[in-house]
C-alpha positions in Angstrom: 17.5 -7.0 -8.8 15.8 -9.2 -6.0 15.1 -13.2 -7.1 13.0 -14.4 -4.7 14.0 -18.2 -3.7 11.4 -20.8 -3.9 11.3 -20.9 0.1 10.2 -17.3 0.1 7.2 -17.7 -2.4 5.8 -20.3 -0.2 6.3 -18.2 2.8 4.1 -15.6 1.1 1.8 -18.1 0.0 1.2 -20.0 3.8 1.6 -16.7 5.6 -0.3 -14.3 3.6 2.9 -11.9 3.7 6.8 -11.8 3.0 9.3 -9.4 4.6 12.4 -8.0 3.4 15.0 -6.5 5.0 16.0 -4.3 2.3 14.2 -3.4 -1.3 15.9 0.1 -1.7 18.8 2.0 0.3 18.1 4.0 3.5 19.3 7.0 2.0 16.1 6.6 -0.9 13.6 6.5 2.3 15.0 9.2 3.6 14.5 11.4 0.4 11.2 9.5 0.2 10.2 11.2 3.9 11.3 14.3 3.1 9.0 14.7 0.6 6.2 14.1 2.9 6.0 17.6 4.9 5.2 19.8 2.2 2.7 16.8 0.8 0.5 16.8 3.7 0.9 20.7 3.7 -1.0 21.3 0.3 2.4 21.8 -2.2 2.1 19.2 -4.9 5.1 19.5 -7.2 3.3 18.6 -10.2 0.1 21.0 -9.6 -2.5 17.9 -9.4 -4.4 17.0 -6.0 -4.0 13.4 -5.0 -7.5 11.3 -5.0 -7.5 11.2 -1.4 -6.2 13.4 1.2 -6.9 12.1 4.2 -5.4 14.6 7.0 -4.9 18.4 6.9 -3.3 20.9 9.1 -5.6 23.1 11.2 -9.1 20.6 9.8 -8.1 17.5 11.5 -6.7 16.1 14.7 -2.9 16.3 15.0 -3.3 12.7 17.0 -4.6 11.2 13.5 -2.2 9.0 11.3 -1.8 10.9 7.9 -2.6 9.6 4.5 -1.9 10.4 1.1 -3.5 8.4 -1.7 -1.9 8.5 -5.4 0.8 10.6 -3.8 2.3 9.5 -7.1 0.6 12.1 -8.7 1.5 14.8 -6.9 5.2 14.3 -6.2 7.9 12.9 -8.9 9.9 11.4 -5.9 6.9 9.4 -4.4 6.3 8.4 -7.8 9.8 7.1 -8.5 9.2 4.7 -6.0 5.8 3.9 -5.9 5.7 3.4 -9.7 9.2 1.0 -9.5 9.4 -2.2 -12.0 11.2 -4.2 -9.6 7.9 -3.5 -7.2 5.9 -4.8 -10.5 8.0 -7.6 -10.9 8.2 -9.1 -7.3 4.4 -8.7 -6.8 3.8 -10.5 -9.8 6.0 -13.1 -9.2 4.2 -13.5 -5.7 0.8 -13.3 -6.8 1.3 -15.2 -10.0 -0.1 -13.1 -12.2 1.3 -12.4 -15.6 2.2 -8.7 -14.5 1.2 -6.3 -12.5 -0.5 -2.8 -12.4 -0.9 0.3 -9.9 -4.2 0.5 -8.3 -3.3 2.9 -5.7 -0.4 4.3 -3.7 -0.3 5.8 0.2 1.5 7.7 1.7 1.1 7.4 5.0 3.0 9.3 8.1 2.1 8.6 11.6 3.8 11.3 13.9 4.9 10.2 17.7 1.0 9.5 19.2 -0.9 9.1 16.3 -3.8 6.6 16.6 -4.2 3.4 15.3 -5.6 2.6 12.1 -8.3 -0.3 12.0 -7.6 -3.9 11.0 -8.9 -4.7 7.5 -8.5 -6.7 4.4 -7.7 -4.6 1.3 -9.8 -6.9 -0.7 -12.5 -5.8 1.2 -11.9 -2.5 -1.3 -11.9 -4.3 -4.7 -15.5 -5.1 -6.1 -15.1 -2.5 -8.4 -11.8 -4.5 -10.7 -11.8 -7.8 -12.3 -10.3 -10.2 -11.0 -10.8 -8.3 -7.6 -7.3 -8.9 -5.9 -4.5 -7.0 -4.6 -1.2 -7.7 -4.1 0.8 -4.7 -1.9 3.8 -3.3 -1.5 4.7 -1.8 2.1 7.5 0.0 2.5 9.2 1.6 5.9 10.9 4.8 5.2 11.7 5.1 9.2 13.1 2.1 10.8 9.7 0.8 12.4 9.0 -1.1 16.5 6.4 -2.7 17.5 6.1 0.3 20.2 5.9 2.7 17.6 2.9 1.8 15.6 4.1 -0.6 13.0 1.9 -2.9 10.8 0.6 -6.0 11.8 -0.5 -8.8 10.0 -2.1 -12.1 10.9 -0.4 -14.8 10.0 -3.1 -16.8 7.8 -5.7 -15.0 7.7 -5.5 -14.9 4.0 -7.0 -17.8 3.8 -10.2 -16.4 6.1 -13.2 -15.5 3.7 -13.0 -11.4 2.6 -15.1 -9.4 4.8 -17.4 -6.3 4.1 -15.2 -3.0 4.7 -14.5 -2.2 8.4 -16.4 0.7 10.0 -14.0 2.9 11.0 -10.4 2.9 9.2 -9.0 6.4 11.4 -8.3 6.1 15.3 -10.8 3.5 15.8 -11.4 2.8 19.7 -10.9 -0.9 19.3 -8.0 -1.2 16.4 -8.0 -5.5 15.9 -12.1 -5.7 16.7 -13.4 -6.4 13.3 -10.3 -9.0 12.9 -11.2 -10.9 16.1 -14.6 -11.2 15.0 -13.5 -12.6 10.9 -11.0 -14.6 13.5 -13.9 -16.1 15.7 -15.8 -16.7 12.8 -13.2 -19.0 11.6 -12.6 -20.8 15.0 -9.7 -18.7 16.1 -9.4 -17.5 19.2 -5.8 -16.6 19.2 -5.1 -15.0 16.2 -1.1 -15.6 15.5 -0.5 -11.5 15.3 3.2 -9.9 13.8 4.1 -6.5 14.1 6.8 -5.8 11.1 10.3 -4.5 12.9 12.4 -3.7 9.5 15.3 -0.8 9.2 14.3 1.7 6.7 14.1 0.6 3.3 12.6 -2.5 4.1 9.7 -3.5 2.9 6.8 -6.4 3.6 4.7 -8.3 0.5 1.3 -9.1 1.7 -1.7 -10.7 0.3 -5.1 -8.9 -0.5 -7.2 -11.0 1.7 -4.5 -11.0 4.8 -5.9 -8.8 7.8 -3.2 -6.2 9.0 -3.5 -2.8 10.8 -1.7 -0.9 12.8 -1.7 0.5 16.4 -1.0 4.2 18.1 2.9 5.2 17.4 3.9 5.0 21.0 7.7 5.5 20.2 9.0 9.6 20.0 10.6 9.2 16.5 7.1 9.2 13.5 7.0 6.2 11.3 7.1 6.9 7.6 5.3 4.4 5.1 5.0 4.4 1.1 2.7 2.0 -0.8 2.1 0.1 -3.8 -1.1 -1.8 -4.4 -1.1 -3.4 -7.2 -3.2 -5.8 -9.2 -2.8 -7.8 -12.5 -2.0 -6.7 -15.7 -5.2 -7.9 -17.1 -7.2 -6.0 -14.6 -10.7 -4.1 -15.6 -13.5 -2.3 -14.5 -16.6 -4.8 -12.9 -19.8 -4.0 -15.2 -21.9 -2.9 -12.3 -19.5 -2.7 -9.3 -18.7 1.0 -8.9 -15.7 3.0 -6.7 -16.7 6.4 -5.8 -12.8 7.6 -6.1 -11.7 5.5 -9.4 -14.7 4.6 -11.2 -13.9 8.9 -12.4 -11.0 7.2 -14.4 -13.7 4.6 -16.0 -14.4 5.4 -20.2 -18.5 5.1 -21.3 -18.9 2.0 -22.0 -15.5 0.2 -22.0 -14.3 -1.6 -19.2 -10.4 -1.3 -19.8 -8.1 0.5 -17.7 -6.5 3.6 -18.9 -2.9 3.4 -18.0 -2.4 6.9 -17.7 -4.4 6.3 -14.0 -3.8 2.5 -13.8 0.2 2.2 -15.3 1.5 -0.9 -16.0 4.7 -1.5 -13.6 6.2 -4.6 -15.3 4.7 -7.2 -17.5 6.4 -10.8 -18.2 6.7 -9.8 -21.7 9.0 -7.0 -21.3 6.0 -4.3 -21.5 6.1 -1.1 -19.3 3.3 1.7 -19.5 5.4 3.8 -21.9 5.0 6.7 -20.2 6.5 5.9 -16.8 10.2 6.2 -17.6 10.2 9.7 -18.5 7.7 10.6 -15.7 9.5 9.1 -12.9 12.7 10.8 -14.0 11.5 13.8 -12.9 12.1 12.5 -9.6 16.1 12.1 -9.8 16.3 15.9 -8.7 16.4 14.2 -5.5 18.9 12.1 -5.8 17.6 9.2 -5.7 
């Protein structure tokens, strides 16, 4: 169990992001990776396809970065992580909300000379939840370098106004242009930029509105990410506002969210969607 110290929650809160060296043992991420080949390959342990799935063998570009969305519906061990209290608790705790809830998980793999993925805010994303703000969870499953296409962040830039969504997520040609322009607009002309270095196992917090991406993998070894956005406990639907993937999880006419699609991770009170334990469980065949 991680307590965050008083000098870290106000790191998160000036920079926009908090790293750790370790949230779970290098011998987890490894199971956690191994899990990804057959993923990306179409063999979902539980029968279900994730909501998004984002590269395929033989359909897209084997220079693309792969992603995975709600991976923790396909795979038990992705789940196990992805679904974790302690991730629940610790974004909670950082974003002062009274709990916290999955929104979405990736799973993202980006082999030796993948492209970069575009610099964004994931708050650009959230119209479509009340109150619509995300706290994440990223965490390295290969020890990651600033050569080989780890994620950035800008050091503030949660504090920048949120942005419409970027043009081009996938192998954009310019990778930090939309940030330099929210930057410019702002009166920065040096944004103060951080590529994460962590072993595996180690994980960054960041904020919503905090501009990250990530460049081409440059290294010969593929770096190996799992996910957690998460947003409060006390999240709904917006009335009006509408997500083309997860509005399909919205009941006529009530603006509550279903934990069965949006599950509970921890709650101040003690409360965990019940499901969860028995579902993640599954996952122990791995050993983790």
């Amino acid at each position: 169990m991680i307590e965050l110290t008083p000098g870290q929650i106000s790191s998160f809160q000036d920079n926009g992001f908090l790293v750790l060296e370790r949230l779970i043992a290098p011998e987890r991420a490894a199971a956690v990776a191994a899990r990804f080949e057959g993923l990306f390959a179409g063999r979902f342990e539980t029968g279900l396809y994730p909501d998004e799935w984002n590269w395929q063998a033989g359909r897209d570009p084997a220079d693309r970065t792969r992603q995975i969305c709600n991976g923790w519906k396909s795979d038990y061990t992705v789940a196990r992580l992805v679904l974790g209290a302690e991730i629940g608790r610790l974004v909670a705790t950082l974003a002062g909300w009274p709990g916290a809830r999955l929104a979405q998980d990736n799973v993202i793999w980006k082999p030796p000379g993948a492209k970069a993925l575009g610099f964004h805010q994931d708050d650009s994303y959230t119209k479509w939840m009340v109150p619509a703000h995300m706290v994440t969870c990223w965490i390295a499953l290969d020890p990651t370098s600033a050569s080989g296409g780890t994620i950035e962040y800008v050091r503030g830039s949660h504090k920048w106004p949120v942005s419409p969504p970027i043009k081009q997520f996938h192998a954009p040609d310019d990778y930090r242009r939309e940030m330099r322009e929210a930057a410019a607009a702002v009166g920065l002309g040096a944004p103060d930029l951080v590529p994460i270095e962590v072993p595996a196992g180690g994980c960054v917090f960041h904020d919503g509105r905090t501009w990250h991406g990530s460049d081409v993998n440059r290294a010969d070894k593929p770096r190996r990410s799992a996910v957690s956005h998460c947003m409060s406990a006390e999240a709904r639907f917006h009335p009006t506002e509408v997500s083309y993937i997860y509005n399909r999880y919205k009941r006529v006419g009530d603006e509550t969210m279903e934990e069965s699609f949006f599950p509970i991770l921890w709650r101040r009170d003690g409360y965990r969607s019940p499901f969860l334990e028995e579902y993640v469980r599954r996952g122990s065949a791995a050993g983790l």
